[in-house]
VMD Tcl script that builds the backbone (N, CA, C; Angstrom):
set m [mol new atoms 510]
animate dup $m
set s [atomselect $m all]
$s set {name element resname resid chain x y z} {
  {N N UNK 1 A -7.971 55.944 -0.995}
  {CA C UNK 1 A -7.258 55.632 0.225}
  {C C UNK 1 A -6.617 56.884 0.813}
  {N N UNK 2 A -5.850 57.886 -0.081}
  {CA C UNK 2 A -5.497 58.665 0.228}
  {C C UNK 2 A -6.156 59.747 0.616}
  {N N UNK 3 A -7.382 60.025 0.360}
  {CA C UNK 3 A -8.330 60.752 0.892}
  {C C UNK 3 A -9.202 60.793 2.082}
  {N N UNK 4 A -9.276 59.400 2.239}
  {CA C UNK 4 A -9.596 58.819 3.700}
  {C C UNK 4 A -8.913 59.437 4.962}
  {N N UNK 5 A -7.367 59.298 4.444}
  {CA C UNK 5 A -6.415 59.662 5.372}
  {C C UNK 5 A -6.673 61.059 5.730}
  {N N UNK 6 A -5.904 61.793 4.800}
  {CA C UNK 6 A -6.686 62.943 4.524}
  {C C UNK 6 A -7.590 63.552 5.668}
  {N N UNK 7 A -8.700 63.415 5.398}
  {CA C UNK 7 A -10.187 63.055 6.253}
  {C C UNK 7 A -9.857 63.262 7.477}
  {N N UNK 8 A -9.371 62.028 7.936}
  {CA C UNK 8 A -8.882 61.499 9.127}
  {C C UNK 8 A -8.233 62.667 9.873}
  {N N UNK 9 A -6.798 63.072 9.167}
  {CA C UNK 9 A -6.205 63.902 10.038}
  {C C UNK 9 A -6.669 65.620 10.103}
  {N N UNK 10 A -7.669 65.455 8.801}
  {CA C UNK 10 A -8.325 66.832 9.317}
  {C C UNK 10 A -9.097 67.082 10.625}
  {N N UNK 11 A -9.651 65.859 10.373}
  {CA C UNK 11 A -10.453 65.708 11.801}
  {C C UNK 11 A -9.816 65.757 12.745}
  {N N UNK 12 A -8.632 65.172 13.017}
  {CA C UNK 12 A -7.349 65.225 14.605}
  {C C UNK 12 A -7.163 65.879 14.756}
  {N N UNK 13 A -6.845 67.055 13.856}
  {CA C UNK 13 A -6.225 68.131 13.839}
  {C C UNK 13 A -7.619 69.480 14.097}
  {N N UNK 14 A -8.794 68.384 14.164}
  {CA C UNK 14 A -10.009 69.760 14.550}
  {C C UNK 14 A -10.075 69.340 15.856}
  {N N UNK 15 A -10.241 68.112 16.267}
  {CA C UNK 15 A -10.584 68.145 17.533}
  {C C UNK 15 A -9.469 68.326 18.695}
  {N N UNK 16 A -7.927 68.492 18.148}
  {CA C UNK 16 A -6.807 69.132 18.703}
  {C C UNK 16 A -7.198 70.562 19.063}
  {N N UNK 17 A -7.419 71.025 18.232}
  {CA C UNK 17 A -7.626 72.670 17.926}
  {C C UNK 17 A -8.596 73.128 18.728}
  {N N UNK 18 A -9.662 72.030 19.389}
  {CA C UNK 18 A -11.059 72.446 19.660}
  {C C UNK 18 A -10.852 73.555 21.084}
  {N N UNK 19 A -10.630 74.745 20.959}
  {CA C UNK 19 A -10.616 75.600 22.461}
  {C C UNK 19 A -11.111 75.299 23.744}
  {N N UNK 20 A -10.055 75.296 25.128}
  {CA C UNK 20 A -11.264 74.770 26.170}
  {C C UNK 20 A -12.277 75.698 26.561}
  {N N UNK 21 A -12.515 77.066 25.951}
  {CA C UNK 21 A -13.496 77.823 26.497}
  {C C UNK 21 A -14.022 78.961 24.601}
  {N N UNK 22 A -15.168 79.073 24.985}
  {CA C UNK 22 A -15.475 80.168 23.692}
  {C C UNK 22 A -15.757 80.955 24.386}
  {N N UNK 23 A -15.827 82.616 24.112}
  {CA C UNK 23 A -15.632 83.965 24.721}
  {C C UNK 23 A -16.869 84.369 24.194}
  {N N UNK 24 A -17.998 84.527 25.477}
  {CA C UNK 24 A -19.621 85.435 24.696}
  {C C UNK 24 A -19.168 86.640 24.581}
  {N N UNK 25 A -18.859 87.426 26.051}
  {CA C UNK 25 A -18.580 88.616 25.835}
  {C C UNK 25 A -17.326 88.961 27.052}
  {N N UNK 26 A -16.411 90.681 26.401}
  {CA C UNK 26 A -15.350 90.538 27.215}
  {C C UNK 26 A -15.609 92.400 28.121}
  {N N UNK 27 A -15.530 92.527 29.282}
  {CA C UNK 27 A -15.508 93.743 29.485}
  {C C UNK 27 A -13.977 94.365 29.238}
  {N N UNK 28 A -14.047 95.139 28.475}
  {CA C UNK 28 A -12.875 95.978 28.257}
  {C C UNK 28 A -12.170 96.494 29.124}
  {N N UNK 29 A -13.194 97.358 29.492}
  {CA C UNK 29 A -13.103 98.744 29.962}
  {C C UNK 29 A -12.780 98.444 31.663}
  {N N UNK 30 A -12.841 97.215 31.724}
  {CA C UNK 30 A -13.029 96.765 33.288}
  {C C UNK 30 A -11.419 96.658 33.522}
  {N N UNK 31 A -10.026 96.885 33.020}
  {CA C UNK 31 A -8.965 96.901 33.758}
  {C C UNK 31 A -8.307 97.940 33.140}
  {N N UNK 32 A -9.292 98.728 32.170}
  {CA C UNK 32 A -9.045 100.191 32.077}
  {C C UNK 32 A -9.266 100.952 33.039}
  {N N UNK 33 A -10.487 100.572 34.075}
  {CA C UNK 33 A -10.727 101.157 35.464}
  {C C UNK 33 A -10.081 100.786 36.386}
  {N N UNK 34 A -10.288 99.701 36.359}
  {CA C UNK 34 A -10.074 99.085 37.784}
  {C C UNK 34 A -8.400 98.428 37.549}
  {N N UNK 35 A -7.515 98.574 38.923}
  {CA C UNK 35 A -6.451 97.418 39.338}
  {C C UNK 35 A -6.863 96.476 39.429}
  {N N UNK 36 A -6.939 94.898 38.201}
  {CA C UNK 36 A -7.723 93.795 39.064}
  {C C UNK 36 A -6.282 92.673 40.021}
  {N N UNK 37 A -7.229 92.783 41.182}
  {CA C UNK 37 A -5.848 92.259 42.190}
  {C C UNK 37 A -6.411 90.782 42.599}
  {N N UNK 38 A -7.538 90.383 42.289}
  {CA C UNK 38 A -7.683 88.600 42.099}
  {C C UNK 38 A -8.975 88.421 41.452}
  {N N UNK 39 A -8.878 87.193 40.759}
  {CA C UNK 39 A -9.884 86.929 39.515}
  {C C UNK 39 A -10.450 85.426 40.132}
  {N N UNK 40 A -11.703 85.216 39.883}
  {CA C UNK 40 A -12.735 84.252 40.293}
  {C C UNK 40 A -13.241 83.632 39.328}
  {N N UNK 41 A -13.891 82.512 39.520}
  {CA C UNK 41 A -14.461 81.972 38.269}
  {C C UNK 41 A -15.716 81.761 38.459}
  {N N UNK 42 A -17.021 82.286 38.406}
  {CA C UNK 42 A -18.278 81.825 38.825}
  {C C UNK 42 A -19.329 81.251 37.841}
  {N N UNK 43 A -20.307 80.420 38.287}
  {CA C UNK 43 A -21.647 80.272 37.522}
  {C C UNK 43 A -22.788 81.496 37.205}
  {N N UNK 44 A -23.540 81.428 36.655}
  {CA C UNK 44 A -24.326 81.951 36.638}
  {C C UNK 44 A -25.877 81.202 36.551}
  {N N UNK 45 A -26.723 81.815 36.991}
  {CA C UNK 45 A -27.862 81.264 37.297}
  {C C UNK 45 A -28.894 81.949 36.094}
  {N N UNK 46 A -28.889 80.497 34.697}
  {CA C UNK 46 A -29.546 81.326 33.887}
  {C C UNK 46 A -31.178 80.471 33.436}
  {N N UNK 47 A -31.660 81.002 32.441}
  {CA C UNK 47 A -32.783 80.160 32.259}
  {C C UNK 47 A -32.475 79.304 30.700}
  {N N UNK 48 A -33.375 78.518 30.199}
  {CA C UNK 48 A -33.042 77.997 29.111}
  {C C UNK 48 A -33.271 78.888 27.515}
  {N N UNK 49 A -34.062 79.768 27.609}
  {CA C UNK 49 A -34.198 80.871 26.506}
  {C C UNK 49 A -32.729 81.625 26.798}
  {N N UNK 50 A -32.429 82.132 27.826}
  {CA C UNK 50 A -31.113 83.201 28.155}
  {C C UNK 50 A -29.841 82.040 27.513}
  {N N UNK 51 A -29.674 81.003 27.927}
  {CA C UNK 51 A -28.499 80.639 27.582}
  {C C UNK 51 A -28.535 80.159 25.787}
  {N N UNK 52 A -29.756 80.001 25.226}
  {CA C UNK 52 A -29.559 79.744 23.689}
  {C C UNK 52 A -29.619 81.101 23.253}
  {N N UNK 53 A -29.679 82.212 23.767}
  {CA C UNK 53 A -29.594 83.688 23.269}
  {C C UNK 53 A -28.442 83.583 23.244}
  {N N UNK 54 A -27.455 83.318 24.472}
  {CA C UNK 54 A -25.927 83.557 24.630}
  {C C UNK 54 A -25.096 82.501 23.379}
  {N N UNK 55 A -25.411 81.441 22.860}
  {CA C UNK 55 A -24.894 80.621 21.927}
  {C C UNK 55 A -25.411 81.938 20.316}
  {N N UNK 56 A -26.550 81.616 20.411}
  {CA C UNK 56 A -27.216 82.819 19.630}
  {C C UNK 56 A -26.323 84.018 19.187}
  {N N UNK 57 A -26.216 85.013 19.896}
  {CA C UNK 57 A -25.394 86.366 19.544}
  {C C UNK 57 A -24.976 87.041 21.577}
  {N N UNK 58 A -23.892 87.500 21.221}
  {CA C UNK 58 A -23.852 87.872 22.346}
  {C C UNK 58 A -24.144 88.777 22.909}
  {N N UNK 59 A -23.942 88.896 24.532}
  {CA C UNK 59 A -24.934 89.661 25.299}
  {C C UNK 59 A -23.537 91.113 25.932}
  {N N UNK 60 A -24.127 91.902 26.382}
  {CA C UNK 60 A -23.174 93.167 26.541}
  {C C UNK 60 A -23.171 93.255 28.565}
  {N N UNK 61 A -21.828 93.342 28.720}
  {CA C UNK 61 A -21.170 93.449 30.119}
  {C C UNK 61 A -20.634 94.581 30.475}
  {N N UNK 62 A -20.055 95.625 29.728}
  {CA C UNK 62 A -19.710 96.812 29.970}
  {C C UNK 62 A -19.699 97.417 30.911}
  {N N UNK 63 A -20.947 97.644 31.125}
  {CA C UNK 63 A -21.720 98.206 32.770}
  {C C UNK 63 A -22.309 97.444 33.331}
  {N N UNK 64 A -21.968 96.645 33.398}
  {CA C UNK 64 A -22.037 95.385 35.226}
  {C C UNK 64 A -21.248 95.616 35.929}
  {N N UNK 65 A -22.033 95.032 36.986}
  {CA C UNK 65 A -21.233 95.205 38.536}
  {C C UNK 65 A -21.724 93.964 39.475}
  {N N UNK 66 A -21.333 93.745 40.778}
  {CA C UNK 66 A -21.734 92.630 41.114}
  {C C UNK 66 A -21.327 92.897 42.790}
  {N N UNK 67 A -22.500 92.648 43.326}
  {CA C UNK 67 A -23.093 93.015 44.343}
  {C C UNK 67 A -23.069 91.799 45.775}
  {N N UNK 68 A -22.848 91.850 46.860}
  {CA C UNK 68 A -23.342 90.807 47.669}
  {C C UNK 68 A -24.371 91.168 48.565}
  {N N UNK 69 A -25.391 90.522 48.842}
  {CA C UNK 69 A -26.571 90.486 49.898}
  {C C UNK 69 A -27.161 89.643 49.711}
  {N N UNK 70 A -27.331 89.182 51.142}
  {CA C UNK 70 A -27.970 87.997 51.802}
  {C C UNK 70 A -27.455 87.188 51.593}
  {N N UNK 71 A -25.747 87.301 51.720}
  {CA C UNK 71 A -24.689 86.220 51.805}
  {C C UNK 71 A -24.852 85.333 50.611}
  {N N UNK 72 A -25.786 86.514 49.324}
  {CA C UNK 72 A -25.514 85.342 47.551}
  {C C UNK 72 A -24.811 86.565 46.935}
  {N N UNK 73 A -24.466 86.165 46.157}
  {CA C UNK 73 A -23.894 86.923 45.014}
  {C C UNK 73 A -24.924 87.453 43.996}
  {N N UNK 74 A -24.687 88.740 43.378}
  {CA C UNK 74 A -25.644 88.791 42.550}
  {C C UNK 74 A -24.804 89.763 41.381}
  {N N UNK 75 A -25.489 89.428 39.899}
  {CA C UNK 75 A -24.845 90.237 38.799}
  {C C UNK 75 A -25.719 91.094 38.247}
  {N N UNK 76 A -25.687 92.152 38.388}
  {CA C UNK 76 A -26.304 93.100 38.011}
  {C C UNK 76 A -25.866 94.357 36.576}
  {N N UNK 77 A -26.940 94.652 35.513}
  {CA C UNK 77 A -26.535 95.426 34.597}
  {C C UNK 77 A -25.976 94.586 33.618}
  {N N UNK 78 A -26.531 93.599 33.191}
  {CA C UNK 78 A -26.070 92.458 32.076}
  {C C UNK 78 A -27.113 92.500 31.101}
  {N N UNK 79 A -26.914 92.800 29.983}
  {CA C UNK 79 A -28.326 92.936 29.131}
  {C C UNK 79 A -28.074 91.288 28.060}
  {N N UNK 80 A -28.889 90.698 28.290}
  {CA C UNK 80 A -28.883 89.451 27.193}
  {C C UNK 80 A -29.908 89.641 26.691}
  {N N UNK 81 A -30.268 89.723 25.234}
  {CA C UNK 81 A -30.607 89.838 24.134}
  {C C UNK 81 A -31.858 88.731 24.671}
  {N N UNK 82 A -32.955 89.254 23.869}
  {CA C UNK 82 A -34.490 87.532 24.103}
  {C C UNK 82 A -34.357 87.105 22.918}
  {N N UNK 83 A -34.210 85.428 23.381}
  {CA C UNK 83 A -33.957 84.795 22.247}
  {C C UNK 83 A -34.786 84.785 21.145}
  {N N UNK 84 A -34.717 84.843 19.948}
  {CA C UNK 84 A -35.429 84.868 18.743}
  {C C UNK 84 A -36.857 83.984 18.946}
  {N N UNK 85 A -36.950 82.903 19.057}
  {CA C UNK 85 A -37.539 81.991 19.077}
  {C C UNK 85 A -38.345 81.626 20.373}
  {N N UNK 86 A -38.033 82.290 21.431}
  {CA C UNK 86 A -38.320 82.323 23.168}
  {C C UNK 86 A -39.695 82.509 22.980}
  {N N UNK 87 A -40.450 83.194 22.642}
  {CA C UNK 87 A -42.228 83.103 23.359}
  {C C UNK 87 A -42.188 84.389 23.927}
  {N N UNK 88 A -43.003 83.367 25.051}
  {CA C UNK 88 A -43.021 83.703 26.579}
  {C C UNK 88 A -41.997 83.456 27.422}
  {N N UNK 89 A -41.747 82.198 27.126}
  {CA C UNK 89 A -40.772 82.000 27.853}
  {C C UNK 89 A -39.095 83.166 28.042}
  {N N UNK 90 A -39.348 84.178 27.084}
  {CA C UNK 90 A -38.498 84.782 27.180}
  {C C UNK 90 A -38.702 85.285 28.970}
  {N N UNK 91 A -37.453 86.007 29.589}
  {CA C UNK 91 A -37.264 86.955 30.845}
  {C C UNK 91 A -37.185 88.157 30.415}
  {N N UNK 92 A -37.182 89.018 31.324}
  {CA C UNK 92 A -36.301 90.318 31.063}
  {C C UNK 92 A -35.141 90.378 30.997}
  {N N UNK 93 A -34.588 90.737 29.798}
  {CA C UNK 93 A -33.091 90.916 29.654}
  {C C UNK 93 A -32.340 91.852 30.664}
  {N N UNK 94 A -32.766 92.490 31.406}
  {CA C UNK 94 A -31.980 93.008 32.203}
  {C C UNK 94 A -32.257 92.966 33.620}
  {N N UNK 95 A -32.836 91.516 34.160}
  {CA C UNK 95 A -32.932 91.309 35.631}
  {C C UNK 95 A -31.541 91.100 35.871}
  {N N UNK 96 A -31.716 90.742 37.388}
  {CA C UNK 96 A -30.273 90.457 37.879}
  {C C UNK 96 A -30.014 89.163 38.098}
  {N N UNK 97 A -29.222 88.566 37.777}
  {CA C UNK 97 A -28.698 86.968 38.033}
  {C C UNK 97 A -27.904 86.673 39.375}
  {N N UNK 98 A -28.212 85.596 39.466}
  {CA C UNK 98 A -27.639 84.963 40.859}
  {C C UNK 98 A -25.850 84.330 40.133}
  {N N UNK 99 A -24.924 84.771 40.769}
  {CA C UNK 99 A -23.803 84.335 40.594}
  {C C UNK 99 A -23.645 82.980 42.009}
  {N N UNK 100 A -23.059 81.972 40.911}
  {CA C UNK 100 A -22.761 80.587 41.737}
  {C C UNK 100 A -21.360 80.172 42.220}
  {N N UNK 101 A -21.453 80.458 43.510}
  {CA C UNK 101 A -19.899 80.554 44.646}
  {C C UNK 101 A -20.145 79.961 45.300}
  {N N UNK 102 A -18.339 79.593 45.460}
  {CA C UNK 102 A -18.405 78.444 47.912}
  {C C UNK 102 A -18.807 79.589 48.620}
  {N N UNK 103 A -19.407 78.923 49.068}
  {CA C UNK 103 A -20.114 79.756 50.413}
  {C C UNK 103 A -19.039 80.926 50.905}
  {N N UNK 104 A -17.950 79.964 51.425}
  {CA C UNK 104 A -16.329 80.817 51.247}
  {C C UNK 104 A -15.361 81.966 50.744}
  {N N UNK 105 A -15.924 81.732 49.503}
  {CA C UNK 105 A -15.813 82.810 48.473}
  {C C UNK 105 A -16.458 83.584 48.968}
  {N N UNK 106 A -17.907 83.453 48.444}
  {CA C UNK 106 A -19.202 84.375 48.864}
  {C C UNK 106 A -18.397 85.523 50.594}
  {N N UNK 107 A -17.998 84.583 51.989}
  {CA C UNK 107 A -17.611 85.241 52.484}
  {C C UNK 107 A -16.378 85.740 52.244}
  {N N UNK 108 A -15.244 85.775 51.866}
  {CA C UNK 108 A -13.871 86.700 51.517}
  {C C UNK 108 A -14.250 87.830 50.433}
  {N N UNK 109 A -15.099 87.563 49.838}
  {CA C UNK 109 A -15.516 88.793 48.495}
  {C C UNK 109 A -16.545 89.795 49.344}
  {N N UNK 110 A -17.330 89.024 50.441}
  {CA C UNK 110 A -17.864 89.908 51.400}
  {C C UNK 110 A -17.024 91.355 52.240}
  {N N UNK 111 A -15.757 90.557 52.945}
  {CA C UNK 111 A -15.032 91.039 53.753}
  {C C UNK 111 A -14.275 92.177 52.959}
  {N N UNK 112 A -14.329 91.665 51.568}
  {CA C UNK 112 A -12.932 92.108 50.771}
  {C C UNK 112 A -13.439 93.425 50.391}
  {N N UNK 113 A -14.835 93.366 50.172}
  {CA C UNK 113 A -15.799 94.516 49.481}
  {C C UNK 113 A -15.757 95.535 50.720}
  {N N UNK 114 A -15.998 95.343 52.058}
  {CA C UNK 114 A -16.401 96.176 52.852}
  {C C UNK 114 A -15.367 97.092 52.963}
  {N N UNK 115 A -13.827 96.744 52.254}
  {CA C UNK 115 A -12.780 97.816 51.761}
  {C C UNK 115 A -13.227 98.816 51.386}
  {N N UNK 116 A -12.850 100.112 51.761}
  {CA C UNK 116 A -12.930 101.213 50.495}
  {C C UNK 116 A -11.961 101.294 49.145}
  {N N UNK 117 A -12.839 101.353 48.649}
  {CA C UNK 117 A -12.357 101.756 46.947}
  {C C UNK 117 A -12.589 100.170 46.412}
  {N N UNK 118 A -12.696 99.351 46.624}
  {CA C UNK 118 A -12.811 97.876 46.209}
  {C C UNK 118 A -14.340 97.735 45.380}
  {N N UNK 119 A -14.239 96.754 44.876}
  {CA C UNK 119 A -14.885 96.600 43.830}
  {C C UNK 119 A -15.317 95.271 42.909}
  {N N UNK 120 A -16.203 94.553 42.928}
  {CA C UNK 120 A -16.108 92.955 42.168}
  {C C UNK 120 A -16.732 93.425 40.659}
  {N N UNK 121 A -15.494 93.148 40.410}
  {CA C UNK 121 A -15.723 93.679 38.234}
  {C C UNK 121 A -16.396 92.764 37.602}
  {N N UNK 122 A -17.177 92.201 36.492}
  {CA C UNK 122 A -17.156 91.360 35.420}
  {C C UNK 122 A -16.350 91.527 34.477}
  {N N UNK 123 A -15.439 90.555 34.440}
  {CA C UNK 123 A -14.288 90.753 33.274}
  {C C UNK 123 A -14.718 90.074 32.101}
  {N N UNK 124 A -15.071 88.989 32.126}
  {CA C UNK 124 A -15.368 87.826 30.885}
  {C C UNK 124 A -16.793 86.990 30.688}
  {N N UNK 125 A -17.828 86.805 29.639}
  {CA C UNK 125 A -18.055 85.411 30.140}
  {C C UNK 125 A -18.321 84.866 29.107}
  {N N UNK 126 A -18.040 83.643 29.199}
  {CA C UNK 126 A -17.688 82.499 28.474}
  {C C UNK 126 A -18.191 81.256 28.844}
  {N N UNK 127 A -18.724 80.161 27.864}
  {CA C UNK 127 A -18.669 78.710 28.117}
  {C C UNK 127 A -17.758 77.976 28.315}
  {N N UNK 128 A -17.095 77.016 28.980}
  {CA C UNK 128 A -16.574 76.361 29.988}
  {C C UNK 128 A -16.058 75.120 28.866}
  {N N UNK 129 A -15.258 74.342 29.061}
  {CA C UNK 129 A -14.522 73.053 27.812}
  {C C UNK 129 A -15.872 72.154 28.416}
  {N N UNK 130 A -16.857 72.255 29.042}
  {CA C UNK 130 A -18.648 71.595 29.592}
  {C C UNK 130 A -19.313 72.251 29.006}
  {N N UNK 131 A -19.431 73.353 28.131}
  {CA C UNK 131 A -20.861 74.106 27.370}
  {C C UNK 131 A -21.316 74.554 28.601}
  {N N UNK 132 A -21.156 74.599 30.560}
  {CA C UNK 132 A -21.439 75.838 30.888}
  {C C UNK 132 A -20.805 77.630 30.893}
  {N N UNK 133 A -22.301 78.170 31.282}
  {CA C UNK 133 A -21.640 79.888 30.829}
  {C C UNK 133 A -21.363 79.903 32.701}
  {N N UNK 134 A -20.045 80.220 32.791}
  {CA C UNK 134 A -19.348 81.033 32.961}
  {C C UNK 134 A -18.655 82.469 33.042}
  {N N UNK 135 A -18.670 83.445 34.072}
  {CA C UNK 135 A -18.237 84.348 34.065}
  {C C UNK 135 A -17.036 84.520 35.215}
  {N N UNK 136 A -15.748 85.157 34.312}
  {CA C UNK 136 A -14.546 85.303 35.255}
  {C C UNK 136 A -14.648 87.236 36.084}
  {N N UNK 137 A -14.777 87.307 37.271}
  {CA C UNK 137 A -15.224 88.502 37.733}
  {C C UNK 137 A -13.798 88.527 38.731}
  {N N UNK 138 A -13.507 90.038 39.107}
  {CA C UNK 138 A -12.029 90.570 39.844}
  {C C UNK 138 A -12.186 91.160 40.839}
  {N N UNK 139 A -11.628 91.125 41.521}
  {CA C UNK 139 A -11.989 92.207 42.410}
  {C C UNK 139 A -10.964 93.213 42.307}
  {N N UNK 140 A -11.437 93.891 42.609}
  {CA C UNK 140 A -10.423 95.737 41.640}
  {C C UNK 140 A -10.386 96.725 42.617}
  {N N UNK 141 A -9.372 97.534 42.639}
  {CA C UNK 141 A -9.448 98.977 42.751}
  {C C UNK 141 A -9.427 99.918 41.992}
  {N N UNK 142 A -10.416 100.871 42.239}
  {CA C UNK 142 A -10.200 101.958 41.028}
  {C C UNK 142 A -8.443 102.800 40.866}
  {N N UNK 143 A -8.700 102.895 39.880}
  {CA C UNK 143 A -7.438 104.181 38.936}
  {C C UNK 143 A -8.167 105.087 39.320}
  {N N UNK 144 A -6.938 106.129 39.532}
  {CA C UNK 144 A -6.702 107.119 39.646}
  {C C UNK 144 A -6.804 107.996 38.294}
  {N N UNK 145 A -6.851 109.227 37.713}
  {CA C UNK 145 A -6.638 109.656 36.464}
  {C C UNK 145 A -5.503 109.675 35.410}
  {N N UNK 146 A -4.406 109.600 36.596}
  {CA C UNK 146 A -2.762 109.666 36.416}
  {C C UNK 146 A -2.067 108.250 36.370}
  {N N UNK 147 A -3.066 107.252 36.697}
  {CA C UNK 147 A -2.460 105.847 36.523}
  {C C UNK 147 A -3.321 105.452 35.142}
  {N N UNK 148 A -4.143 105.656 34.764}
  {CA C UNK 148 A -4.609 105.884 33.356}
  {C C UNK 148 A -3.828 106.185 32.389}
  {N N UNK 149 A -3.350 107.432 33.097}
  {CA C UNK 149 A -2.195 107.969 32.097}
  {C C UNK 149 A -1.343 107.723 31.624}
  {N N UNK 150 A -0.418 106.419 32.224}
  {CA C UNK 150 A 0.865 106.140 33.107}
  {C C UNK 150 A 0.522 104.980 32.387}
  {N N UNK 151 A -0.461 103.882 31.529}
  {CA C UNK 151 A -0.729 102.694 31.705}
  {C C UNK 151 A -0.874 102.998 29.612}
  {N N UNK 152 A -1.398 104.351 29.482}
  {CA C UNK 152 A -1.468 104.839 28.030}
  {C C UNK 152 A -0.107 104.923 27.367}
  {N N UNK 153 A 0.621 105.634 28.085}
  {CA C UNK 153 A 1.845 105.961 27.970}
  {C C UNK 153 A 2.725 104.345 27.663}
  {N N UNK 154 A 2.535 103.133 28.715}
  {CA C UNK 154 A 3.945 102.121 28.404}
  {C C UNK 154 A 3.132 101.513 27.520}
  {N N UNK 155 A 1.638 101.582 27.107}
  {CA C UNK 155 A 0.568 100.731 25.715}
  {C C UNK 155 A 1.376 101.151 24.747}
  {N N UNK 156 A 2.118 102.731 24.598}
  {CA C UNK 156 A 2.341 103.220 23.512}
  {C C UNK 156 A 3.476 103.321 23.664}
  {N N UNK 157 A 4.274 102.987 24.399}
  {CA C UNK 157 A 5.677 102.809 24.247}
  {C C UNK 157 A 6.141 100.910 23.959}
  {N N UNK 158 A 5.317 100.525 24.279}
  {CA C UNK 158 A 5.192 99.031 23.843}
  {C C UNK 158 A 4.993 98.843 22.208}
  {N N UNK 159 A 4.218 99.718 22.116}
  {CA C UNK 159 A 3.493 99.886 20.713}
  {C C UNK 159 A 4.936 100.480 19.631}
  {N N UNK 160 A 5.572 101.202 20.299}
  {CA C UNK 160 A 6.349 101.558 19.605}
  {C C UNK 160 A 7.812 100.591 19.036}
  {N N UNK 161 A 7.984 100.119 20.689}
  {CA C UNK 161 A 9.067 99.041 20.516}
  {C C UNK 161 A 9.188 97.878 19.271}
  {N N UNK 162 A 7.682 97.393 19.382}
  {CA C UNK 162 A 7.322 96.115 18.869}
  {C C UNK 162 A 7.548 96.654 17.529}
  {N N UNK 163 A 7.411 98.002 17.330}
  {CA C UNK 163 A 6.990 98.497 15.234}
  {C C UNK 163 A 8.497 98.568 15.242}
  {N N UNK 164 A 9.610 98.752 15.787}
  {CA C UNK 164 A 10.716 98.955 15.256}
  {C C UNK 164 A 11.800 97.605 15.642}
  {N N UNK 165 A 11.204 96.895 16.521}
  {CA C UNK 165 A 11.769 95.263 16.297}
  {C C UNK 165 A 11.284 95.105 15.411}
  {N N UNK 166 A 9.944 95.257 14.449}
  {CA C UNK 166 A 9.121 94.588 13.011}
  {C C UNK 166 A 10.393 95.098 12.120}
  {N N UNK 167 A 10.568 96.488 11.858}
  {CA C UNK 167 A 11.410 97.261 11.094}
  {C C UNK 167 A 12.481 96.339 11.112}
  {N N UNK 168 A 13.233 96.403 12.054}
  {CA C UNK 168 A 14.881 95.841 12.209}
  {C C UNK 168 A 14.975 94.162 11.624}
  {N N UNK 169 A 13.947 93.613 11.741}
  {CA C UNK 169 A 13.532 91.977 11.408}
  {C C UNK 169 A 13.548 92.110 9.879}
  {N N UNK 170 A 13.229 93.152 8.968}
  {CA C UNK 170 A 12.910 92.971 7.450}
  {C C UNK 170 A 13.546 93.043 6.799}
}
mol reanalyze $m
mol bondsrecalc $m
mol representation Tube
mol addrep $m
């Protein structure tokens, strides 16, 4: 009887726990460059080999970028791995994907781009609390060399704070 229970609340306590999103891959380096000054949430337009690659092992974002013409969105410089098991049916891992936006969007990320120095980043992408993939993309301005600097500097003065609140706590 008591094991039943047991059971029971392991299970509540998994499907409590269950995350609304799992993380394929994260660009780092993307607010090491860039100021991101608003974040989006888009689809991606994938095939059925590409998205069991992405459950599979994940795929690398680093150097993506993301482009507009002909009023679609497009993600470019995304390498996903061919799935083990794919065939033929595999793609090329490094075509470009159609990113899925309101029309709306599509135009303000238009307008927003024709800025100088602006920029639509890939920050994240991830499956959705639906098992779709998902990617969260920013639109950014680049750093300067000295705001790099400036951003190293309070990492490591943060870094420092936190080790000597640890100290003072023991």
């Amino acid at each position: 009887m008591a094991k039943s229970k047991v059971v029971r609340q392991a299970a509540a306590k998994a499907r409590e726990a269950k995350p609304g999103k799992k993380t394929i891959a994260k660009n780092r380096s993307a607010r090491h460059e860039y100021f991101i000054d608003e974040t989006f949430e888009a689809g991606i337009e994938l095939t059925g080999t590409e998205v069991k690659s992405l459950r599979e092992r994940a795929c690398q974002i680093t150097d993506a970028f993301c482009l507009i013409r002909g009023r679609e969105a497009w993600l470019h410089g995304v390498h996903v791995h061919p799935y083990s098991n794919g065939g033929v049916w595999n793609v090329d891992p490094d075509r470009k994907r159609r990113l899925l936006l309101h029309r709306r969007q599509i135009d303000y990320l238009d307008a927003k781009l024709r800025q100088k120095g602006v920029a639509l980043v890939p920050l994240e992408l991830y499956f959705d609390e639906h098992n779709r993939v998902k990617l969260a993309i920013g639109l950014g301005r680049g750093k300067k060399l000295y705001d790099k600097r400036a951003d190293m500097a309070r990492r490591d003065s943060d870094r420092e704070i936190a080790r000597a609140l640890k100290e003072m706590s023991r």
